[in-house]
N, C-alpha and C positions, 0 to 999 in steps of 0.2 A: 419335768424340765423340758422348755424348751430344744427342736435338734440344735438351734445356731448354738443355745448357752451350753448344751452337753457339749458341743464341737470347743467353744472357748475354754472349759471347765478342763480338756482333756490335753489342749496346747498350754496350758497354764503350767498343767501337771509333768507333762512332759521338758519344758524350760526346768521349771523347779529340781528335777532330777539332775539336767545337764549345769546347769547355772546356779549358784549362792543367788540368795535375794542381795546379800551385802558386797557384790562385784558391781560397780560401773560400768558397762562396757559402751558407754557412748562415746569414748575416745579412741578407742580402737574401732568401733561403728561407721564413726565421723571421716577418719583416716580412710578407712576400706571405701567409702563412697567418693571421696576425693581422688581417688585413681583412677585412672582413663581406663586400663585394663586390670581385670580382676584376672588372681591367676590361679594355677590350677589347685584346690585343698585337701587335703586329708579328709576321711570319710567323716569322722569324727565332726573336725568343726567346721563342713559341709553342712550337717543334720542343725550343730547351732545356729548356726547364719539363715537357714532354710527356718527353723523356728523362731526366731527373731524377727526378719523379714516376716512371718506370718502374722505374729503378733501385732509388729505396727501397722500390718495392712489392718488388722481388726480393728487398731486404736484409731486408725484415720475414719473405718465405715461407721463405729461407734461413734465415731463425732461427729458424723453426720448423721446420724440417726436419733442422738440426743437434740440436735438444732433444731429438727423438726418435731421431735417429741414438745419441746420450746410453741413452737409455733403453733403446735394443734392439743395445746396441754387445756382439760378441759371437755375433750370430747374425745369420746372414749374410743367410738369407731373411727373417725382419723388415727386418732394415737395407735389404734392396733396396727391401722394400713402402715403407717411410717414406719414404725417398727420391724415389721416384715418385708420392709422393700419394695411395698409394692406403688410408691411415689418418684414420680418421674423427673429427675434433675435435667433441667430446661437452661437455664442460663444464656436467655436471648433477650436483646431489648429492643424495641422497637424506634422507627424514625416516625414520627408525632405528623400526624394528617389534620392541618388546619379544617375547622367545619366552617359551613360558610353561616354569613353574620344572619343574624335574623332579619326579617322585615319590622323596621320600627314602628310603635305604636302612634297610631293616631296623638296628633297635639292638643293641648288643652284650647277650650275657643276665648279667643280672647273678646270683651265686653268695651272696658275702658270709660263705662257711665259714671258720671258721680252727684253727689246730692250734698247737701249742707242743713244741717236740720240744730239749731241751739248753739250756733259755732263751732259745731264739729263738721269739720267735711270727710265724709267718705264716700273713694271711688272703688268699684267692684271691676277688679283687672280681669279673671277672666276665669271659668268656669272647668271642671271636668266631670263628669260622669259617668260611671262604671258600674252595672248593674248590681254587684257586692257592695261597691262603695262609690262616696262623690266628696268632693274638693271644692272650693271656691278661692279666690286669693284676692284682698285688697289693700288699700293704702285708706291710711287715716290719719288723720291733722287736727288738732284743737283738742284734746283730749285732756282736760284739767278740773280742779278743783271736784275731785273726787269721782269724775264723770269715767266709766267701761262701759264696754261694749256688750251686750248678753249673747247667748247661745243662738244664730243663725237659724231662723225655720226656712225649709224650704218645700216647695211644691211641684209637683212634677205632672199637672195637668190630669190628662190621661193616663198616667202609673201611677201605680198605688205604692207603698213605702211601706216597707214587712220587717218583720223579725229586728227590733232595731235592737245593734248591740256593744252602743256606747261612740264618745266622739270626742272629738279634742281641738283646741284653740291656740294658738299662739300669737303673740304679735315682740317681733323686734324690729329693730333702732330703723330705718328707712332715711330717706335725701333728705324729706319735708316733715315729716313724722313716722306712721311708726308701718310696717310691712305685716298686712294678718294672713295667717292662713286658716281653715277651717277644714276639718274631713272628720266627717258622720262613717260608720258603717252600719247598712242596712241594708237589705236586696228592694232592688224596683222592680217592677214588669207589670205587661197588660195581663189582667186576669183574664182577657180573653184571648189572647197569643203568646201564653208564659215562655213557650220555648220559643219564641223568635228571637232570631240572632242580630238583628239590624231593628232598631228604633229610634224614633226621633219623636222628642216632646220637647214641650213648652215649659220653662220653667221660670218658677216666682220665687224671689227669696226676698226674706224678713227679718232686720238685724236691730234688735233695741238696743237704745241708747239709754241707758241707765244711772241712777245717782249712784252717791255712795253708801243710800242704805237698797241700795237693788230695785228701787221704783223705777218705773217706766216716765222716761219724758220723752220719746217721742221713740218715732220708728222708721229705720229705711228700707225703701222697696225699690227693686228691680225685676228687670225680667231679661230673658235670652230667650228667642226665638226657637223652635228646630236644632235642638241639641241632641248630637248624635249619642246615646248613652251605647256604650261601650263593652264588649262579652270577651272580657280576660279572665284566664286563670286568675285566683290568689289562694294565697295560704298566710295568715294571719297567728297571733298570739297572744291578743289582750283576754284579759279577764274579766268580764262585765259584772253577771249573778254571781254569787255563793250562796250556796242555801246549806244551812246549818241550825241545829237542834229545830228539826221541823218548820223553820223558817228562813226569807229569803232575805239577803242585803243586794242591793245595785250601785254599783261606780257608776253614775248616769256622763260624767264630761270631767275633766281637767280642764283649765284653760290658764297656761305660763305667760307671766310679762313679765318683764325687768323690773316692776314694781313686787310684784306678788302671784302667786299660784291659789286657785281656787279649784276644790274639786265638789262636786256635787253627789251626795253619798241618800239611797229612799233606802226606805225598810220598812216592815211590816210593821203595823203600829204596835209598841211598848217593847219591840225586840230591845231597841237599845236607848233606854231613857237618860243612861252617862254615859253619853260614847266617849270614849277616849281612840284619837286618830293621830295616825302620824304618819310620814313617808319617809321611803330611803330612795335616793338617789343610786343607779349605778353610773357609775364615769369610767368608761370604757377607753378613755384618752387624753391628754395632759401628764402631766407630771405625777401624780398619784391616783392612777388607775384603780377603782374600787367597784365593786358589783352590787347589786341590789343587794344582795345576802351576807356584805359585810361591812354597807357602806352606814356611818352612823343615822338612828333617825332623826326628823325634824317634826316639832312638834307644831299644832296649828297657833297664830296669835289669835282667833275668834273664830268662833262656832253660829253663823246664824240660823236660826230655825225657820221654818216655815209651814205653812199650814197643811195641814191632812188633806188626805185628795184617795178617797176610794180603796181607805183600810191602809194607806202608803202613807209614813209621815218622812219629810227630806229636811236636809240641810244643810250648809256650805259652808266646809271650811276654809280659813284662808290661811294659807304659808307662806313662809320667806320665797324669794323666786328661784329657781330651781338655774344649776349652776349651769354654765352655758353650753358645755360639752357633755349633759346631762344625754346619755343614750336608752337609760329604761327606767323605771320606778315601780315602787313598792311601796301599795296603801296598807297598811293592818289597822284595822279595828278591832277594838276593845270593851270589855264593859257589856259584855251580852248577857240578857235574859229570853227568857220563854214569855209564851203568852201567859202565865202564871204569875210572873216575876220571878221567878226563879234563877239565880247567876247559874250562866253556864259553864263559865269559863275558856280558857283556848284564844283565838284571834281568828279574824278573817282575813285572808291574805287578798288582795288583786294584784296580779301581775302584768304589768303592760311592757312587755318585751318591746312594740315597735311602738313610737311614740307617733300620733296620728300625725303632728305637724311636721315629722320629719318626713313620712310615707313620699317617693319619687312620684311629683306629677309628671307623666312624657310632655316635652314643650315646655317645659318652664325650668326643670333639672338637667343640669348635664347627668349623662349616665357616670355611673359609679366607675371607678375605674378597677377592671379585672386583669392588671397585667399577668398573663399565663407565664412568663420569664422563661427559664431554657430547664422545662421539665424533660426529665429522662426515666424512662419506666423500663425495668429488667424482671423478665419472668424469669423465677427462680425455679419453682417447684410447680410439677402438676397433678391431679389424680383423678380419673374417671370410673365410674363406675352404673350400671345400671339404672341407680337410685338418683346419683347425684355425684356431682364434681368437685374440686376444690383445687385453686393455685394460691400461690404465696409470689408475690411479688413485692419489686423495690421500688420507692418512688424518689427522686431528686432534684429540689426545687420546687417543691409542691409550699404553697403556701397554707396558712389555713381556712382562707374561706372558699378554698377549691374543694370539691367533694368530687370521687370519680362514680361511673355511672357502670356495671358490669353486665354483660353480654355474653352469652353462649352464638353464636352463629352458624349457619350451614356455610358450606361453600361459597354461595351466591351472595354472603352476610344478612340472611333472612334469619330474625333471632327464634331459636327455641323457645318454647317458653316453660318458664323456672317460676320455683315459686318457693318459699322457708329460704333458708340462708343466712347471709349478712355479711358485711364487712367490718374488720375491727385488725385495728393496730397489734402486729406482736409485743409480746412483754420485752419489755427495756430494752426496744429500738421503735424508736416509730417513724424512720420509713419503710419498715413493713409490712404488708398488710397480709392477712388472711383471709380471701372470699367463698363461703361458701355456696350452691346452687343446688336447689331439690328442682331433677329432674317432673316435670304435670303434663297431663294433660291438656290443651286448649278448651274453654268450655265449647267450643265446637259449633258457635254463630259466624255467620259469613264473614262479620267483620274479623272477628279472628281470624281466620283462613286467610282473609289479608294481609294481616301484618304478621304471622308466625312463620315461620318454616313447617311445609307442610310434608316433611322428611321424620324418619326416626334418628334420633342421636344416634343412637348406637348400630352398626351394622359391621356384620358378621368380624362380630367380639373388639372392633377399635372404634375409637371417636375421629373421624375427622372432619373437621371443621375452624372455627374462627375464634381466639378468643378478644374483645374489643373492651377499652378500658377509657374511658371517655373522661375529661370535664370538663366542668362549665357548661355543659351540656345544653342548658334552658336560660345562659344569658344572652343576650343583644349583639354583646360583641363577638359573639362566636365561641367556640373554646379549639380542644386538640383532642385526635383522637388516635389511639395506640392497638396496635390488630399485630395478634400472633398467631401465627399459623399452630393447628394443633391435629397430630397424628400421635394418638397417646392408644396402648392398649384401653380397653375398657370393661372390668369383669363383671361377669356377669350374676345374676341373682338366679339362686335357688328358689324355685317356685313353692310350696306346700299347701295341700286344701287340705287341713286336719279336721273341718265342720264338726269342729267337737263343743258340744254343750253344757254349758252350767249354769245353774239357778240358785240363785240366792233374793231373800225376802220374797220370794215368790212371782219374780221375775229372770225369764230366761233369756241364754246371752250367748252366742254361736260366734264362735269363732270360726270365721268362711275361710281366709286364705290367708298364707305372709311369703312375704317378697323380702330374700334375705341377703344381701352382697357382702362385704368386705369389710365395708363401715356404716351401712345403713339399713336399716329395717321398716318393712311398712306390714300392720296389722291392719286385716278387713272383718270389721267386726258387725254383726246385726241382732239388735237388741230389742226387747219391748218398756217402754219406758214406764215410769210410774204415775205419769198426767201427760198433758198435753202439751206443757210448758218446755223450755228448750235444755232438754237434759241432755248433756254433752258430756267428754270426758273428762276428767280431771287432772288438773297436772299433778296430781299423785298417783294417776298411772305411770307404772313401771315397764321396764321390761329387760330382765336378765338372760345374758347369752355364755354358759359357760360360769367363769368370775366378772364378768363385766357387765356393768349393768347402767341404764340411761333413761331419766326421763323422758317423760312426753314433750316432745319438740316440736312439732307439725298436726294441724287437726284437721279435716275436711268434711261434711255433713255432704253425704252422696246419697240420699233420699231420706224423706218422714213425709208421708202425706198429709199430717195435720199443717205440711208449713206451704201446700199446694203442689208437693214436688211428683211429679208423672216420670215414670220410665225406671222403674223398675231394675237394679243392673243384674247382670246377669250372671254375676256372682252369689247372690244372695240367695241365698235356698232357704231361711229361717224364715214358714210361714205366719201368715198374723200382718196385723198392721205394725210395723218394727220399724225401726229410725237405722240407718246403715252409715257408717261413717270409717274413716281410715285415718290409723295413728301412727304417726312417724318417731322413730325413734335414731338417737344417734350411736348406736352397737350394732354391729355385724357379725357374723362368723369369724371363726379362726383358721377354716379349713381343716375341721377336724372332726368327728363325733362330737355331737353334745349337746346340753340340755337345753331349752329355752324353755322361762318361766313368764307369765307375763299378767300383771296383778292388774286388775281393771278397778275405778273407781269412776264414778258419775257423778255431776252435778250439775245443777239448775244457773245458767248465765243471768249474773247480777243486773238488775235494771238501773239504770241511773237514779231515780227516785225511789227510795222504799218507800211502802205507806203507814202512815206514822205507827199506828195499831201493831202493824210486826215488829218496827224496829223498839218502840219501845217493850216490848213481850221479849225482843231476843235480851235487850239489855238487863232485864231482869234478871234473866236467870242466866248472865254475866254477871252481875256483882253478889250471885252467890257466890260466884267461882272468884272474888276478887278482882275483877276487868270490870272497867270503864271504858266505854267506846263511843264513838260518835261518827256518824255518817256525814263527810260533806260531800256536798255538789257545786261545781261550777259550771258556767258558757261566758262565750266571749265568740269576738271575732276569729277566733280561732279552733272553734266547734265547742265541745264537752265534755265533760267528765266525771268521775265519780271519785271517789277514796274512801277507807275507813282512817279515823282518828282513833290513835289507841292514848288514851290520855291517866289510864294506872292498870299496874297489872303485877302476878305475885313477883317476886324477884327473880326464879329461876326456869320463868317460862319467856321462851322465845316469840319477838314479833310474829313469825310465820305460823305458832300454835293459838297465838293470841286470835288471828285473823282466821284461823281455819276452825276454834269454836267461835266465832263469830257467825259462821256461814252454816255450823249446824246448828247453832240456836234459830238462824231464821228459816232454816229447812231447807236449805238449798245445797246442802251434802244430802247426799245417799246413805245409809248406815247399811250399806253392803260393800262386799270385796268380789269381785268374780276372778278368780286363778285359774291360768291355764297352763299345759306343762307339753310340751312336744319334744321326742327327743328325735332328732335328726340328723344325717350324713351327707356334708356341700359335694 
């Protein structure tokens, strides 16, 4: 037993002697606190009143101790520190520091050409450019008896046009007819000055004019002169590829008009010889707001085919036109086979979170509006330690498409740098938040030394420094920024180099050092690996401290020379060619004697692509076991990714067992455990 709960365990006992549980005495309580002077008592119900009084002091630190148990429930090493007291109530809020507005982006260049080709006239307004992506905007008139417009080619001279990864078209209602917009994403650049920041090309665009069964009657061309192509951040979300049972599908365009929606779907030829296609709309606003994921789907009115081209066979659906307040959609395909013929079953999903003709051209869109309103931010709680920090603060007024941006600071507001963590809302209140911060090292290049603090947090056992709560941090129109001062104790970590060894399969495994505070743990571990490939830890490593015990939360690779890495650290004494790496775990000490146990497990980091040969070999001998599984892949504008599809499996085994014999049928578990056991006094 805990000393507070022996201390509680023994004023309970003592009440209980003086007091019936079945007396009230809050009305005589309530009286005695209502008088201005308390007067002098008998010894007797002195001792009462003295117990009493102790008791609700306890019930009040109990309730704040269960709050925060509340707020850091989940993670094991907060939960102890809050428990213990060793979390600092702050209850300050800060006065909001406008940041200043950005410099705005270049404007789109405007054109203003136009042509007439079969009764259609179309002018090209005006152009933009962005090395990620480019935009074009025009006006068009005469557009009847069946006659669209096709997918936009453009050329960009001197740059060459890479990685394309899908595009999209719109045209609504305009003065004279109808208003288009076009944006491709693909990266441009000279292949012989890739990283140059400032370029200017020439560029040609090519816009058919089409019937109604999609032949070419003619085509219009332009050009813009010296167009400055443009090196802005993005970060994007469409879904282009899926590749599934060994083969690949492509959203190659969308293109919306108030008549009809057409999307243009390749694949590998015989993948899918009955496609069945369909989209959901999400409407994100109007009167009945619905999301891609519950909005009903729309099926296509015709399917046109088109001819094979280089093992690709495509084809274009066309749908009803997509509602007007339409802000994202969802293609699923259906109808899959292999190269065999064989049904596969499942769907292929695309996601296009930002619809390209909505995308902000600068110059032509007003900026969105970010009104920050009368936000008020109160730091409630704080905690530091060695390893890593953590506060709980309030926020009000916060909308939701503000996100805050969190900072450790020195004095001078140069940021620490952190690294694990995260922010996430307390349970059932959300303007609270809980952020946490894993104290790192800077990888130690000049430009770091630039922008970190090049100070230790901690010094001699307090933090002080800055802590700064930002948002909008990365819009146009500025945001606000919130800075509280912070002079918090900070405990420190128990050092241990236990360099104790164990081998299992015939591979040995040195435990070099741990770094142990209050609520956090860091293992420095140097291992010989089983190949060359990138065997790393697993998130079924453990590690028990005492009764508490915490997965693997933080992972860092701090040498393997197969992966070219020099410099040796200087903790490592396990000789051999060894891979060195350090595991963060969220359990600390208790302050007391005790054991740590800490169970290691490795594994092989999954590629995006398996190659077909393994994945079907692990599948095999899954559907001895009863699992069916399947590997997809996507990319998009918005990078890539992988997944398994678990699509049957026995009734009483879990997703998480499913996917973990997944990964030893393809070899990429270790079928060892390394245990190690230290026992230690903080």
């Amino acid at each position: 037993m805990k000393p507070d709960e022996r201390l509680k365990s023994a004023l309970q006992s003592i009440a209980r002697r003086e007091v019936p549980e079945t007396v009230n005495l809050w009305p005589q309580l309530a009286s005695a606190l209502e008088q201005k002077e308390i007067k002098t008592m008998k010894p007797a119900r002195k001792l009462l009143w003295t117990v009493l009084l102790v008791l609700l002091a306890l019930a009040l630190v109990s309730g704040v101790a269960y709050a925060l148990y509340n707020y850091f429930r989940g993670d094991v090493g907060l939960e102890a520190v809050s428990q213990a007291g060793l979390v600092s109530e702050q209850n300050a809020t800060a006065v909001p520091t406008p940041l200043p507005t950005a410099t705005p982006l270049p404007p789109a260049v405007p054109v203003g050409e136009a042509q007439t080709l079969q009764g259609v006239t179309l002018r090209l307004d005006w152009v933009y450019l962005d090395h990620m992506w480019q935009a074009i905007g025009f006006s068009v008139s005469g557009l009847k008896d069946g006659k669209h417009l096709g997918i936009p080619q453009l050329n960009f001279g001197n740059l060459q046009a890479e990685q394309y990864v899908g595009a999209g078209m719109a045209l609504t209602p305009g003065e004279s007819g109808w208003k288009g917009r076009y944006v491709v994403h693909q990266l441009i650049r000279a292949s012989e000055t890739p990283d140059r920041t400032e370029t200017l090309t020439d560029l040609s665009l090519a816009i058919p004019l089409l019937d109604e069964n999609g032949m070419v009657l003619d085509t219009f061309r332009f050009t813009a002169a010296q167009v400055l192509v443009h090196q802005t951040s993005y970060g994007g979300g469409n879904t282009y590829a899926v590749r599934y049972g060994g083969q690949e599908t492509r959203l190659e365009w969308v293109v919306a008009t108030p008549q009809e929606t057409r999307a243009r779907l390749c694949y590998q030829q015989s993948s899918i010889p009955s496609p069945k296609l369909s989209y959901a709309a999400g409407l994100e606003s109007g009167q009945n707001p619905q999301t891609i994921f519950t909005a009903p789907a729309v099926l296509p009115q015709r399917l046109i085919e088109s001819v094979a081209e280089n093992g690709w066979h495509c084809l274009e659906a066309l749908f009803p036109p997509l509602p007007q307040d339409v802000q994202s959609l969802r293609v699923l395909v259906e109808g899959l086979q292999d190269a065999t013929g064989q049904h596969l079953g499942g769907s292929l999903e695309f996601i296009w979170a930002e619809l390209p003709w909505r995308k902000s051209v600068p110059g032509i869109d007003p900026l969105p509006s970010q009104e920050l309103g009368e936000i008020r931010v109160t730091l409630l709680h704080a905690y530091v330690d060695a390893l890593r920090a953590a506060v709980v603060y309030r926020v009000e007024g916060l909308s939701a498409e503000q996100y805050p941006d969190i900072q450790l600071t020195d004095l001078e507001g140069k940021p620490f740098f952190v690294g694990g963590g995260g922010v996430q809302s307390a349970e059932n209140d959300p303007t609270v938040f809980i952020a946490t911060l894993t104290f790192a090292q800077p990888p130690g290049q000049k430009a770091d030394s630039d922008v970190f603090s090049s100070r230790q947090p901690i010094v001699n056992g307090r933090f002080v420094g800055k802590l700064k709560i930002t948002f909008n941090v990365w819009q146009a129109q500025g945001g606000q920024e919130f800075t509280f001062d912070l002079d918090l104790p900070a405990y420190p970590a128990v050092v241990l180099t236990p360099l104790q060894d164990v081998s299992a399969e015939g591979l040995q495994m040195r435990l070099e050092k741990l770094e142990i505070t209050p609520s956090f743990t860091r293992a420095y571990l140097c291992y010989h690996k089983p190949g060359q490939a990138d065997w790393m830890l697993s998130n079924q490593t453990t590690l028990q401290i005492g009764q508490a015990q915490a997965s693997l939360s933080d992972y860092g690779l701090i040498f393997d020379s197969d992966y070219g890495m020099t410099g040796r650290p200087e903790w490592a004494t396990l000789p051999g060619n060894v891979r060195c790496v350090i595991g963060g775990f969220a359990v600390g000490h208790h302050s007391r004697p005790e054991a740590l146990i800490l169970t290691v497990r490795i594994e092989q980091s999954q590629p995006e692509i398996i190659p077909d040969d393994q994945l079907q070999a692990a599948r095999e001998k899954l559907r001895q076991q009863g699992i069916e599984i399947e590997w997809i892949t996507f990319s998009g504008n918005g990078g890539g990714g992988a997944w398994p599809q678990i699509k049957q499996k026995p009734p009483q085994m879990t997703d998480l067992e499913v996917l973990q014999r997944f990964y030893d049928a393809l070899g990429y578990s270790f079928p060892a455990t390394w245990t190690f056991s230290v026992e230690f006094q903080p």
